[in-house]
C-alpha positions in Angstrom: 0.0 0.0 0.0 1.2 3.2 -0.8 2.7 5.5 1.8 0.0 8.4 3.1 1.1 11.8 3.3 1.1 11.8 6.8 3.7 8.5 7.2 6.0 10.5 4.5 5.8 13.3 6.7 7.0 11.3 9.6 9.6 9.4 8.1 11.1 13.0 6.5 11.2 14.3 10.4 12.7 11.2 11.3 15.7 11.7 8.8 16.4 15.0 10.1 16.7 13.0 13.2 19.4 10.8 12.2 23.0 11.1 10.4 23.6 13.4 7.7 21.8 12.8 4.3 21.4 13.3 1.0 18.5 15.2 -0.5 18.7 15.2 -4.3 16.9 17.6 -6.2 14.8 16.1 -10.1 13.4 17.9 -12.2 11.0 16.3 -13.7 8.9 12.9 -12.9 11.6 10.7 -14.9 14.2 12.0 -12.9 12.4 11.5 -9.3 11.5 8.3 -10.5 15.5 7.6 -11.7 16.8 8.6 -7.6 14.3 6.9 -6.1 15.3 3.7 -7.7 18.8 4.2 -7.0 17.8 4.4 -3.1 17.2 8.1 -1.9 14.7 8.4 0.7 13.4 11.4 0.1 13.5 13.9 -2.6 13.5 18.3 -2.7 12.3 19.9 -6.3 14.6 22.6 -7.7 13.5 26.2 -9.3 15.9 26.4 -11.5 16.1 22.7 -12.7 11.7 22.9 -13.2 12.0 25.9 -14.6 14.2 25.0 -17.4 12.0 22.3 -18.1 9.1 24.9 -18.8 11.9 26.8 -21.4 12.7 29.6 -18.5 15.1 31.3 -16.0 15.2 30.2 -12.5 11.9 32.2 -10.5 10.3 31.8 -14.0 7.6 29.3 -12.9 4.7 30.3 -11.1 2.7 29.1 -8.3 -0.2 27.4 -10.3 3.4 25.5 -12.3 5.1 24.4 -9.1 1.8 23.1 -8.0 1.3 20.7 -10.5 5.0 19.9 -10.2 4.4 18.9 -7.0 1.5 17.2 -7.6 3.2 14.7 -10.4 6.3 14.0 -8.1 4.7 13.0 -5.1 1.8 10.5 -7.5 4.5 9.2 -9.2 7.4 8.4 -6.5 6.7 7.0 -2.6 9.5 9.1 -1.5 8.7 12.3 0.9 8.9 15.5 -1.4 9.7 19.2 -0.7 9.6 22.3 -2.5 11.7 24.9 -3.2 9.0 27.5 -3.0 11.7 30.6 -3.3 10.1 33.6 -2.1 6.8 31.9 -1.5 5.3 33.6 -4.7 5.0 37.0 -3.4 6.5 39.7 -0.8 3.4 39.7 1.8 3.4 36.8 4.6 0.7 35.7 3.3 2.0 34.7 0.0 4.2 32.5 1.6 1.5 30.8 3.9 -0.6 30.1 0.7 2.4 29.1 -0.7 2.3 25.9 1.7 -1.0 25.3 1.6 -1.0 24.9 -2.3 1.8 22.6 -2.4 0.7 20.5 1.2 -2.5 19.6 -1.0 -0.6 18.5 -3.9 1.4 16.1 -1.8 4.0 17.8 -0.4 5.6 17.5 3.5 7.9 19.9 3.7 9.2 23.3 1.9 11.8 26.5 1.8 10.8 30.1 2.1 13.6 32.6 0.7 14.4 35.5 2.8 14.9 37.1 -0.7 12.7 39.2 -3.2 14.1 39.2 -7.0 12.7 42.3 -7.4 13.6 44.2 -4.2 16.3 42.1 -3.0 17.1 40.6 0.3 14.2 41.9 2.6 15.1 43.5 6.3 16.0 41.1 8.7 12.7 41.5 11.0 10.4 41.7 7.9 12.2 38.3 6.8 11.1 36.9 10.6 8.2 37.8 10.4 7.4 35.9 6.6 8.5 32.6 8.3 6.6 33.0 11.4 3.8 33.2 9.2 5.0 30.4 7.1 5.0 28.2 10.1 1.7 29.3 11.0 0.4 27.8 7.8 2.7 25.0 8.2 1.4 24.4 11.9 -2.2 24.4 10.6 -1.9 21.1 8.6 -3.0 18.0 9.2 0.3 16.4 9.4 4.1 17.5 10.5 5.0 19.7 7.6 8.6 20.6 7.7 9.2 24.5 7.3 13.0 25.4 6.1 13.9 29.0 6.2 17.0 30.7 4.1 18.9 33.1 4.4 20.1 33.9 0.7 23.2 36.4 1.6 25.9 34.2 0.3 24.0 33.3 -3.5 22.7 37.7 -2.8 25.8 39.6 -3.0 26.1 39.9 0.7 28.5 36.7 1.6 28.7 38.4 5.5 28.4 35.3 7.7 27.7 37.1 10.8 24.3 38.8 9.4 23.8 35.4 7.9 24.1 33.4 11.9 21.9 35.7 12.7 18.8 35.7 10.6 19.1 31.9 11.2 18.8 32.3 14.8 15.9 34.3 13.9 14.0 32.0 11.8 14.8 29.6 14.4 12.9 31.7 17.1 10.2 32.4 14.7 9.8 28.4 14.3 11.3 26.9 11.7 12.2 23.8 11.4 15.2 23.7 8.8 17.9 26.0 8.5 19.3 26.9 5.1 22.3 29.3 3.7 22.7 28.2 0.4 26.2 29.3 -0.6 28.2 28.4 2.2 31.7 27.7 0.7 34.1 25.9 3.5 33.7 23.5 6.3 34.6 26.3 8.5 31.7 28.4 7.6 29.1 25.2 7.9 30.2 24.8 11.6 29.9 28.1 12.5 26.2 28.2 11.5 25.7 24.6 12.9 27.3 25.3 16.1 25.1 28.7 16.1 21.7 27.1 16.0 19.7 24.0 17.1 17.5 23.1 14.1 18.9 20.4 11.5 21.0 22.8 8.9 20.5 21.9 5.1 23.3 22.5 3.3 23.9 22.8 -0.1 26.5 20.5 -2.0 29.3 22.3 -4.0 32.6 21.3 -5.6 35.6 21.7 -3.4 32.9 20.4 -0.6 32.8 16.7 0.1 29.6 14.7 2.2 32.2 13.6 4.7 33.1 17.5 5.1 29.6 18.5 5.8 28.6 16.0 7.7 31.7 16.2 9.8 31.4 20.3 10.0 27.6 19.2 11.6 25.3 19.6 8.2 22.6 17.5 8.6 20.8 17.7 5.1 22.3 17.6 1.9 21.0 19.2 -1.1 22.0 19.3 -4.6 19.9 22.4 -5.9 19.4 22.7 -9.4 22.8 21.3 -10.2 22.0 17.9 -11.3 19.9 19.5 -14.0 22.8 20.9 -15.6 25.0 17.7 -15.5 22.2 16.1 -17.4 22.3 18.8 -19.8 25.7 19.7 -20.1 25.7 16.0 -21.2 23.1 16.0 -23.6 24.7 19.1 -24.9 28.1 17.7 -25.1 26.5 14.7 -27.3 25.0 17.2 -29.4 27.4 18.8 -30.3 29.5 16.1 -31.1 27.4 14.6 -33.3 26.6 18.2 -35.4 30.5 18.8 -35.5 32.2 15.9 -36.5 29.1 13.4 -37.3 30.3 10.8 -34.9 27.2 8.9 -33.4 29.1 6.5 -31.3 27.9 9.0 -28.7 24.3 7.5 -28.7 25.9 4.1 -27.6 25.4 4.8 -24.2 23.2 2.4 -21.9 20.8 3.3 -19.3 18.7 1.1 -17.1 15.4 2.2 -17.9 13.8 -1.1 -16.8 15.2 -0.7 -13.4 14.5 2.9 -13.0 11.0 3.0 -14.5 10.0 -0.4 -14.2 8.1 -2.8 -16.5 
């Protein structure tokens, strides 16, 4: 019998309960369906990785997009799923608690809210607090243990000053949430500082230069991959493209996949 929202929701608590893991982030329902069967045990969408699927930049997809997103992920794998929900659609709190609502009744048990406007930029610290608390408001008001992350975008922003980052994390932690997130965080250094600063589970994101070992030792407790497995897939394609338009060599296409073991039947 298929897992119900409510035992996804408990098992994605219980990993952020246990040893540090890995949280990749598909694209599409082929992908989700490609790292479930290669043993992930729970899965995080990406912005920019949907959104290129759609033909646009990252923050090009809107709510009524991600929705649906959401909605085919979490029918088609029996993995727990979160979304990246960036700013939560909209600068007022209550764009961000719709935000969750939306995505909670498409099948989702946990999501991110951005401390970040595209078109404003990175919003005052105590106007950021206050759009989680109301995130994890909305969050609180399910039926089931949603898990609320909050980031704080300074490092990916412009504005790579850890201190202001510590503390809008301490902030989000007071206002409730239950992830912590600075995407951007380039050292082991810096990931221990913002672990050792807070109690909540810290997600970090991968990087090169940054190994699972180093994060998990620096005290990271989620892994993420944002939208970066996206672009290996099509920096490959690409690669096999152009090979074949520049020198007609097809022995590219030779490659094998296990579709069957992936997708089944």
């Amino acid at each position: 019998m298929p897992a119900t929202q409510h035992e996804k929701a408990s098992s994605f608590r219980a990993l952020h309960a246990g040893e540090a893991f890995i949280i990749p982030n598909p694209w599409d329902v082929g992908s989700a369906r490609v790292l479930e069967a290669l043993g992930f045990r729970a899965l995080a969408t990406t912005s920019s990785g949907f959104a290129f699927t759609l033909g646009r930049r990252d923050g090009g997809a809107t709510l009524d997009d991600v929705t649906a997103h959401v909605r085919a992920l979490s029918e088609a794998t029996s993995l727990p799923v979160a979304v990246d929900l960036e700013n939560g659609y909209g600068p007022a709190p209550e764009d961000a608690a719709t935000a969750i609502a939306r995505v909670a009744e498409a099948g989702a048990v946990g999501g991110s809210i951005e401390d970040y406007d595209p078109e404003t930029g990175l919003y005052e610290a105590e106007r950021a607090a206050e759009r989680v608390a109301t995130a994890v408001e909305a969050a609180r008001a399910l039926p089931f243990a949603f898990a609320l992350t909050a980031r704080a975008e300074n490092h990916i922003r412009g504005n790579p000053d850890l201190d202001d980052t510590i503390a809008r994390l301490q902030a989000y932690e007071r206002a409730g949430a239950d992830v912590l997130y600075a995407p951007g965080l380039r050292s082991g250094d810096d990931i221990r500082a913002v672990c050792e600063a807070v109690s909540k589970p810290v997600n970090v994101l991968a990087r090169p230069g940054l190994t699972v070992a180093e994060i998990a030792e620096a005290g990271g407790t989620r892994i993420s991959v944002g939208g970066a497995l996206t672009w290996v897939a099509i920096g490959a394609v690409a690669s096999a493209a152009e090979q074949i338009r520049d020198s007609g060599d097809l022995s590219v296409l030779a490659a094998s996949v296990k579709i069957q073991d992936w997708l089944g039947g």
